[in-house]
N, C-alpha and C positions, 0 to 999 in steps of 0.2 A: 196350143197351150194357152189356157186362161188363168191368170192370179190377176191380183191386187196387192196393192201398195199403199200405205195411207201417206198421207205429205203433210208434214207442218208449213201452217199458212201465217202467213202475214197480221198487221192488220190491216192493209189493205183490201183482205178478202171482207165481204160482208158477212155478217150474224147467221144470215136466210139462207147462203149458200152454203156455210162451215156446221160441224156439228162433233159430238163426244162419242168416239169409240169408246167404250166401259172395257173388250178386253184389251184391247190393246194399249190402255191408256193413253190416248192421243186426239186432240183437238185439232181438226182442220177437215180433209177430204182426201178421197180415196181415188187411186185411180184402176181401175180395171180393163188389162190390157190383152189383147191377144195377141200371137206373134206365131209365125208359119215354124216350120221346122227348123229354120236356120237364124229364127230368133229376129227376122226383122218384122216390123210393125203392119200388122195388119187392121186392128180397131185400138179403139181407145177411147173411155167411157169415165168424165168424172163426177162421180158423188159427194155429198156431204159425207162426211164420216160416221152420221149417226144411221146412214143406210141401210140396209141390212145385206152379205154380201151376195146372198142368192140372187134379191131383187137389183143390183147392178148388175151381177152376170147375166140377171134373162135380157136387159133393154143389149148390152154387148153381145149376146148372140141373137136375138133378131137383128140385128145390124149386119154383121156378121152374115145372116144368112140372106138378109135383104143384096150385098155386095157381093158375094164368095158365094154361089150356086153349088159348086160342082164340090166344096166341103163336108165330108161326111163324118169323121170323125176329131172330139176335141179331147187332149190331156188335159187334166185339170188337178188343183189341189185338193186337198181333203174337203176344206171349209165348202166345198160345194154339194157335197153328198145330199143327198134325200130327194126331195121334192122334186130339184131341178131338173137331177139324171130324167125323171118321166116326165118333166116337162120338155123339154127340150126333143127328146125322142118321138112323142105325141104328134107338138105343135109344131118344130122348125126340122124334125126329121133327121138330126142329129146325135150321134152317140157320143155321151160325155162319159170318158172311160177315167176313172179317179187315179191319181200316181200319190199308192203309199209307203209309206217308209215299213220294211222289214221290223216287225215284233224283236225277231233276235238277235237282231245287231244292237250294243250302246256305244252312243255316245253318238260324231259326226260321221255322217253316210250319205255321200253323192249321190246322187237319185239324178239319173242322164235327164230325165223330163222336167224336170225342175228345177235344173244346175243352167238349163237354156233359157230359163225366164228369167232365173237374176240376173244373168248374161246380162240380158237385155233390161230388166231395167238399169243397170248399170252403164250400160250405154248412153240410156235415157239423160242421168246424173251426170254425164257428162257434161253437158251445157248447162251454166251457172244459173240460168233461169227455170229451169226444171228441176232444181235440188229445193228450193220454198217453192209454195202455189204463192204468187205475190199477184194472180190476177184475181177481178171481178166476178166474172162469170167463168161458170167451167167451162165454157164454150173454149176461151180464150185460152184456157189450159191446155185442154185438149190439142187445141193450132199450135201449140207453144211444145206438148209432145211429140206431134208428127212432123213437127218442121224439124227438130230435134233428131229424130230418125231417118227426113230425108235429108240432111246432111249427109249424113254415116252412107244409106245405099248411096247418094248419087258420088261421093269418093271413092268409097268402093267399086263403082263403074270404073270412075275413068282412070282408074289404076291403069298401067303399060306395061309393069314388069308383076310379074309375080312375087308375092313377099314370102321372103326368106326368113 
């Protein structure tokens, strides 16, 4: 599953790395995440916010498929549709099958593929350094994301008992 998250930043961030989402009304950078089926971190990709969010999802699935070979199909949010779905099938060989929300249902509706990404950014949010981007470079976001998450697996390893 691949979404995004925009993050309000600091001013510690600089000018050249931050930038203005227009819909989401939000100044900082974005993070675009992808996570296996049980929601733990597999990449993590941050942009300025003024990115556009197809052009961070392609650099996170060439990643993606530069590390993870034997991945052949990705859930994704809406905001991905178009372009990407054939690029991604084309170039990295790929199928990005879109998870939408039912026309006739209103109001709030669980959507199981999507209820697993906020999962996990929620996770993410956990460690107080990952709620601001307060770093320099995204690089450093990024370390600051997946250190983040191997906390969470490497506890969930050395679990003994089963939780109740």
């Amino acid at each position: 599953m691949i979404s995004i998250r925009p993050r309000r930043s600091s001013i510690t961030v600089s000018s050249g790395t931050r930038g203005w989402d227009a819909a989401k009304k939000m100044n900082g950078r974005k993070r675009h995440i992808i996570v296996d089926t049980l929601g733990l971190l597999l990449i993590c990709h941050v942009t300025a916010a003024s990115v556009q969010d197809r052009d961070g999802a392609s650099t996170a699935l060439a990643r993606l498929r530069e590390l993870f070979t034997a991945i052949a199909l990705i859930w994704a949010d809406g905001v991905y549709s178009g372009n990407l779905i054939i690029w991604a099938r084309d170039k990295l060989q790929l199928t990005l099958e879109i998870v939408r929300r039912p026309d006739t249902i209103a109001g709030f509706v669980v959507l199981p593929r999507r209820w697993l990404m906020e999962r996990s950014l929620a996770w993410i949010c956990l460690r107080r350094r990952c709620i601001r981007d307060y770093e320099r470079l995204p690089d450093h976001h990024e370390a600051w994301v997946t250190w983040s998450m191997v906390m969470l697996m490497s506890r969930r390893l050395a679990r003994t008992q089963p939780r109740k």
